[in-house]
C-alpha positions as CSV (number, residue, x, y, z in Angstrom):
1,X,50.5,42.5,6.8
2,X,47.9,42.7,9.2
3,X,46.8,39.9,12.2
4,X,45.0,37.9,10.7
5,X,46.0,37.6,7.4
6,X,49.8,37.4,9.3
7,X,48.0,34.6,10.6
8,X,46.7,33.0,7.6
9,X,49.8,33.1,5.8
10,X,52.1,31.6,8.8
11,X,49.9,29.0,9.6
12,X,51.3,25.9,9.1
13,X,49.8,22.2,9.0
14,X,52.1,20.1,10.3
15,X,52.3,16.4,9.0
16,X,52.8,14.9,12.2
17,X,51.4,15.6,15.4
18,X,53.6,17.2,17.8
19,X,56.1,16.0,19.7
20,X,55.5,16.4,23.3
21,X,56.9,19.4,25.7
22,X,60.1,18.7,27.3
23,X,59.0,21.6,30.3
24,X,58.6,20.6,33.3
25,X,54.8,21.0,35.1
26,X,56.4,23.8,37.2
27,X,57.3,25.4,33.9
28,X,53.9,25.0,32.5
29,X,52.5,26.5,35.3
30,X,54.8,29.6,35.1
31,X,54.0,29.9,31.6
32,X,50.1,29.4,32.2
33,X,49.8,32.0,34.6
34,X,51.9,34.6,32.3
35,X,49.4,33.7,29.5
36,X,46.0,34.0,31.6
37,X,47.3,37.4,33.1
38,X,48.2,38.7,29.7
39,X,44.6,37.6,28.5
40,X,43.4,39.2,31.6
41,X,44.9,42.4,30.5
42,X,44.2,42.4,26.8
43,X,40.2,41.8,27.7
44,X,39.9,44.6,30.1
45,X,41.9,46.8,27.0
46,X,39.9,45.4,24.0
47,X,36.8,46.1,26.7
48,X,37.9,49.5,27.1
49,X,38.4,50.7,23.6
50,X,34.9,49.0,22.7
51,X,33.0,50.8,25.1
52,X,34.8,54.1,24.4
53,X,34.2,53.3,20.7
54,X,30.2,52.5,21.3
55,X,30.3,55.9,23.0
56,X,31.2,58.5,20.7
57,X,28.7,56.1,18.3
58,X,26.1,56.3,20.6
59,X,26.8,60.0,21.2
60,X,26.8,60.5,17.2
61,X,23.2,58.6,16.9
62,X,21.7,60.4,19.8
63,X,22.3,63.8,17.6
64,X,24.3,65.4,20.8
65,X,25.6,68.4,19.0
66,X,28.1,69.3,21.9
67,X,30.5,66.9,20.8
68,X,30.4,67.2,16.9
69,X,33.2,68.6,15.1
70,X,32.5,71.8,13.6
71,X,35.2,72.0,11.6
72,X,35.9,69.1,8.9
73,X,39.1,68.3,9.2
74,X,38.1,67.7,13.0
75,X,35.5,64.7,11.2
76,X,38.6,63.7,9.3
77,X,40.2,63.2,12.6
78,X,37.5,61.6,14.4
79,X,37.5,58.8,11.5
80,X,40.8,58.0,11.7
81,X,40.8,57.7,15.3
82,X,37.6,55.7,15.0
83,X,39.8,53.2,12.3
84,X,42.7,53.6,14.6
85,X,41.1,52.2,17.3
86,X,38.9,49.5,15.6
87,X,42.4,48.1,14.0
88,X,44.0,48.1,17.8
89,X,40.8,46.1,18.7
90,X,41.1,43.3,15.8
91,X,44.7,43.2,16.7
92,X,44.3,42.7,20.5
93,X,41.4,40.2,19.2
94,X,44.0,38.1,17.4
95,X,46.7,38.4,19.9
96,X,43.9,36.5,22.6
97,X,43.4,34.1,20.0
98,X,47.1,33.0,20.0
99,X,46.8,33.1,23.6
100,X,43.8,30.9,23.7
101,X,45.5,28.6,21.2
102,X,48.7,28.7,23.5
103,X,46.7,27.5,26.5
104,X,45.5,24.5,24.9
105,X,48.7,23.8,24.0
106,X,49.9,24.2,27.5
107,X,47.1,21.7,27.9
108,X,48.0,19.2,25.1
109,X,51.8,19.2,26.1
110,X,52.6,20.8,23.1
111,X,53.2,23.8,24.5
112,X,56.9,25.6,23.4
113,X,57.2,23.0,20.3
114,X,57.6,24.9,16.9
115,X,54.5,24.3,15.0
116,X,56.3,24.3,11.8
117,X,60.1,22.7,12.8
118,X,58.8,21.1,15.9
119,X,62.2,22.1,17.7
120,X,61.5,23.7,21.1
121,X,61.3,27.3,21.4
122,X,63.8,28.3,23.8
123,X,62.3,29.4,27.2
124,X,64.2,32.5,26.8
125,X,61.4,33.3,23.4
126,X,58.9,32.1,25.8
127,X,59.5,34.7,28.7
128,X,59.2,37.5,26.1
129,X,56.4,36.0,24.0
130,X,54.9,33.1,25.7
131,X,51.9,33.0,23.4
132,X,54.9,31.9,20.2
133,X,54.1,29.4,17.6
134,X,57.4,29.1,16.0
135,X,61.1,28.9,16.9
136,X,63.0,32.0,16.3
137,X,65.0,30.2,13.7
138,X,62.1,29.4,11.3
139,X,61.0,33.1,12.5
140,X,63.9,34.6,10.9
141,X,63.7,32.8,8.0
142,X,60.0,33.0,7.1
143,X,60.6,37.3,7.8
144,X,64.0,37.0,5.4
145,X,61.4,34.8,2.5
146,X,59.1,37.8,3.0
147,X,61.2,40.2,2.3
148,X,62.3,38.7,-1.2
């Protein structure tokens, strides 16, 4: 499934708002600064594959024969590497969005509450994915309903 239909389909409206963090500011702060450097990185990459993207388009348009494939399974190649790298790009794109959406949590002090349980994530989940919506319990089950 791919990001954002991922997304769409674990989304989750809860009935109740959340229940406040029970992480200390210090913690907040530790987690904050993980999340803005990740974000950090994942701009200058999504920056990196657009521009390198824009240029073998820009190359194309400008009719620069130097760099066109002469043989077709080279153009075969070049789209899929083009596709390749605009699907790492919407990807990145949705991974900063769960960032972004993490961060206001952090600001809300909602941050490592399970959207759909609202049990805490354990800090542990946090370290390794600090940008988590859901508690590897309902995780696990959500991947084992999916797989029926």
């Amino acid at each position: 499934m791919g990001g954002a239909a991922r997304a769409a389909h674990e989304r989750v409206a809860p009935a109740e708002p959340l229940p406040r963090t029970s992480l200390s500011d210090a913690e907040l702060e530790y987690f904050r600064s993980l999340l803005v450097a990740k974000r950090q990185e994942l701009i200058g990459a999504v920056s990196n594959m657009e521009n390198e993207a824009l240029r073998k388009t820009r190359t194309d348009a400008a009719g620069d024969l130097s760099m066109m494939p002469i043989h077709m399974a080279d153009i075969g190649t070049d789209n899929y590497e083009q596709e390749f790298t605009l699907g790492l790009i919407a990807n990145e794109r949705e991974m900063l969005k769960e960032i972004d959406e993490a961060l206001d949590r952090i600001a809300a002090r909602t941050f490592g509450i399970c959207l759909a349980t609202h049990k805490p994530i354990t800090k542990a989940r946090l370290k390794v994915k600090p940008w988590a919506r859901y508690c590897l319990e309902y995780k696990k089950s959500q991947e084992q309903n999916h797989r029926r």
